[in-house]
Every structure is written in structure tokens, then in C-alpha cells.
C-alpha positions as CSV (number, residue, x, y, z in Angstrom):
1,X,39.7,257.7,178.8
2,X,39.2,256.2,175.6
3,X,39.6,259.5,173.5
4,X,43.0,259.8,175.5
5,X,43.9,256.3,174.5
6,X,43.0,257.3,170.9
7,X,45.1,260.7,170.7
8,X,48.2,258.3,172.3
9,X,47.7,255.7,169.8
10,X,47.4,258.2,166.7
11,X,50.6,260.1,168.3
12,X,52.8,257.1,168.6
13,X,51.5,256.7,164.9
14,X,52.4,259.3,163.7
15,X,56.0,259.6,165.6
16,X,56.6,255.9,164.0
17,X,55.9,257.2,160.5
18,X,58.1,260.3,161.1
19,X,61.2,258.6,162.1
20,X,61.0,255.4,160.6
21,X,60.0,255.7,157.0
22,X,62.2,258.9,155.9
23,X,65.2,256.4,157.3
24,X,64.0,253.5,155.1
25,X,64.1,255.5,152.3
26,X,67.5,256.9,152.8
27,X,69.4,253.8,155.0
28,X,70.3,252.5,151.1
29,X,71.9,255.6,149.5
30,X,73.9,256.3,152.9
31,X,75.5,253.0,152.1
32,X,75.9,253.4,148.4
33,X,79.8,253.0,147.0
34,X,81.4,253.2,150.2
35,X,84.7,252.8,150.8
36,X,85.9,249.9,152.5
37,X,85.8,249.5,156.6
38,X,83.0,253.1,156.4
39,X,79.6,252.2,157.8
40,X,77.8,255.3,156.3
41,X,78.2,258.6,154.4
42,X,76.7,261.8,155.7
43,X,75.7,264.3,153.5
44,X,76.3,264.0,149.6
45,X,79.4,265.8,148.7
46,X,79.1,270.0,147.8
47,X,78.0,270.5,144.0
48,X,80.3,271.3,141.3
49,X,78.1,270.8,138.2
50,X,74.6,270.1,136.9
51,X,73.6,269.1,133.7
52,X,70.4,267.1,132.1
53,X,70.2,263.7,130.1
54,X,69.6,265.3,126.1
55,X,65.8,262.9,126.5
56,X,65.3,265.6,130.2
57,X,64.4,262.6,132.4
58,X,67.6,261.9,134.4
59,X,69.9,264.7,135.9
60,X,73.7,264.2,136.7
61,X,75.2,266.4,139.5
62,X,79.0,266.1,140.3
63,X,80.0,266.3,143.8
64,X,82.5,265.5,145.9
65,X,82.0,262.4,146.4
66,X,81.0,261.1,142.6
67,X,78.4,261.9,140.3
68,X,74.5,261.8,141.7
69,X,72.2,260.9,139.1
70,X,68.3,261.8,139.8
71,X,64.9,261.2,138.0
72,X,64.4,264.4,136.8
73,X,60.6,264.7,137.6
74,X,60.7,263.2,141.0
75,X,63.9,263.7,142.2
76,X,64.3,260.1,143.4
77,X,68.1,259.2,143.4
78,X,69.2,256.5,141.0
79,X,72.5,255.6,141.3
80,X,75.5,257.1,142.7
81,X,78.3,256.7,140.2
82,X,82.0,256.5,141.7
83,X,85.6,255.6,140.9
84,X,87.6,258.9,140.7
85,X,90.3,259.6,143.5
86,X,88.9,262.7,144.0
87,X,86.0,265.4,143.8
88,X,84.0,265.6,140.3
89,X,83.8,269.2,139.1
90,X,81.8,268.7,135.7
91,X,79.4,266.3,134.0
92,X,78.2,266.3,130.3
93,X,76.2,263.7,128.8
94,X,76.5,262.8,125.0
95,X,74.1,263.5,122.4
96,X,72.2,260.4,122.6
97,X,72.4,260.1,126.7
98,X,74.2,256.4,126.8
99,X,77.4,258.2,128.3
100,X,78.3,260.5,130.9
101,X,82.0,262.5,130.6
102,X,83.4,263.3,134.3
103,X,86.4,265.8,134.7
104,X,88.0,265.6,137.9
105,X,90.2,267.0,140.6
106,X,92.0,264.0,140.0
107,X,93.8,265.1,136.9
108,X,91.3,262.5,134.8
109,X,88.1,262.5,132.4
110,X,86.1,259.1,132.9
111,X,83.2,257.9,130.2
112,X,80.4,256.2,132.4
113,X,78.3,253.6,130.9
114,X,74.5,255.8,132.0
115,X,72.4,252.2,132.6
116,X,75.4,250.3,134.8
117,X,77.4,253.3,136.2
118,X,80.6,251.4,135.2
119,X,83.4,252.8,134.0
120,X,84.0,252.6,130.1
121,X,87.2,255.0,129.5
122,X,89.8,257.0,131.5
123,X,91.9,259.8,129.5
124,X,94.9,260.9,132.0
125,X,96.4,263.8,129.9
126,X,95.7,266.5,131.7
127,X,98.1,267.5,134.6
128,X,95.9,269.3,136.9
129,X,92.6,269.7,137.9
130,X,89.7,268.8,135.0
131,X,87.2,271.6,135.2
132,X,85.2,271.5,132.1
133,X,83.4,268.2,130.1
134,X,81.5,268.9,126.9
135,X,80.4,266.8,123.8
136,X,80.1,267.8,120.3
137,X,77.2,267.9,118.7
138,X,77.8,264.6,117.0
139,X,79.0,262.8,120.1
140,X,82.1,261.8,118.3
141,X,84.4,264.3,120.3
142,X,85.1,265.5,123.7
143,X,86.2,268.9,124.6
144,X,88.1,269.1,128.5
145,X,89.1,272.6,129.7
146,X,91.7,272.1,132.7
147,X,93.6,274.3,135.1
148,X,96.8,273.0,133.6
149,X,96.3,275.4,130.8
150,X,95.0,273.6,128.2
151,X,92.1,272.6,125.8
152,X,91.9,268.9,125.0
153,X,89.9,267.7,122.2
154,X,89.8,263.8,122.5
155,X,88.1,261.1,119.8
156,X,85.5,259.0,122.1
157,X,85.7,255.6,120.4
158,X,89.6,255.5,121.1
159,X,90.5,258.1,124.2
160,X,93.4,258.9,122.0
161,X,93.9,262.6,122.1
162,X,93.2,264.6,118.8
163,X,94.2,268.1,119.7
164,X,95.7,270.0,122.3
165,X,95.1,273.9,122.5
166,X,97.1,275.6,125.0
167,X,96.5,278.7,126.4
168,X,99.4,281.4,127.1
169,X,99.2,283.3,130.4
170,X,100.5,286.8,130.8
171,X,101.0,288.7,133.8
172,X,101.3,292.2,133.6
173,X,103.2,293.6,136.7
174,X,102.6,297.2,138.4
């Protein structure tokens, strides 16, 4: 009797540990940045775009739903960055890992203060879909690639656009 009472305490033990503590740990992030009147996300958006901080200790994946950012070494989620009106398709941080570039389906590229997740800049030149983010070297410039055709080389301290390369389509008919 008593090694039956043992095996039925160690089991209820073990199915408390297995259902509760895996939803402690998640009940937070299902509730991060949701929009008003929702109760909870499900899921975490499809992935666009992965890229590491320039120091390797945080990593920035654009979803769906915003950009993810994760310890790098234990994959513990640290913030959930939001604001665009639509899915994120690339990340890019800058050389010395304060800022994070988005480029959007939403026609925008948004600069995200790293530490606080808020917004810092929004350039709205494109007129499509924002598929590529990248840094220079020295941090001073930002390169966008978009499905509207064009190359957009923008100053970071202003958001005032420096250069726009355009790219000429030809269809050859048969």
C-alpha cells in the first residue's frame, strides 16, 4: 500500500511539473505586444530573417509578427520588438549592436533602439515590400533592397535618403 501511495504521489509530481512549469515560462511571451482586446498569441509568426548582434550574444529573427530577439547561448527570448503594420522580412544590426534596421511588408525600414525595443526612426520611401536591411561597415549608412525596384542608400543620423539606385527590368517575350 504504501509503495502504491508513493508511485501516486511521485506521478501527480511529476504531471504538475510537466504541465505547469513549461506554461509559467511561456504564459509572459504569449502575452507580449498584443494588440488591443487579444488575450493571447499562438505560435510566433513564420521566419523571414536571421541575423546575430556584431558582440554574438543576442540573435534577431524577423517574423510575422515583429522581430524576436534571443540570448544567443541559451535561447531564452528577450523581448519581442513590434510596431510595423505588417510582417518583418529582414533584420540587420549596426556595427556596434545599439540598433536594429527592420524592412518590412509594410513599405517601411524602422531603427530599434536594441536595450528598450522602442522605435528610434521610420524611413517610408520605398513603395513596396522592404526585403533587404544592411549596414555599412561604419554604421553611418543603410543599404534597403525592395520589391519596388530599387536600392536605397540612407544616412542613419538623419533618415534622409542619400541615394537611390534603381534597377531596370526587361522582359524578353517568346
Amino acid at each position: 500500500m504504501m509503495k502504491t501511495t508513493l508511485i501516486f504521489c511521485l506521478f501527480l509530481l511529476a504531471v504538475s511539473l510537466f504541465t505547469v512549469l513549461p506554461h509559467t515560462a511561456t504564459a509572459d511571451i504569449t502575452k507580449w505586444n498584443l494588440p488591443e482586446g487579444a488575450v493571447a498569441r499562438l505560435g510566433k509568426g513564420s521566419i523571414d530573417d536571421v541575423t546575430y548582434s556584431p558582440d554574438g550574444k543576442l540573435l534577431a529573427v524577423a517574423s510575422l509578427i515583429g522581430i524576436w530577439l534571443y540570448d544567443a547561448h541559451s535561447g531564452q527570448e528577450l523581448n519581442l520588438i513590434t510596431g510595423h503594420t505588417d510582417g518583418v522580412y529582414s533584420v540587420s544590426f549596426s556595427p556596434d549592436g545599439k540598433t536594429i534596421a527592420s524592412g518590412s511588408w509594410d513599405n517601411t525600414i524602422r531603427l530599434w533602439d536594441v536595450q528598450t525595443g522602442v522605435e528610434k526612426q521610420r524611413l517610408t520611401e520605398h513603395t513596396d515590400d522592404v526585403f533587404n536591411v544592411v549596414f555599412s561597415p561604419d554604421g553611418q549608412t543603410l543599404a534597403s533592397g525592395s520589391r519596388d525596384g530599387t536600392v536605397r542608400l540612407w544616412d542613419v543620423q538623419t533618415g534622409v535618403e542619400k541615394q537611390k539606385l534603381i534597377a531596370i527590368r526587361i522582359w524578353l517575350l517568346g
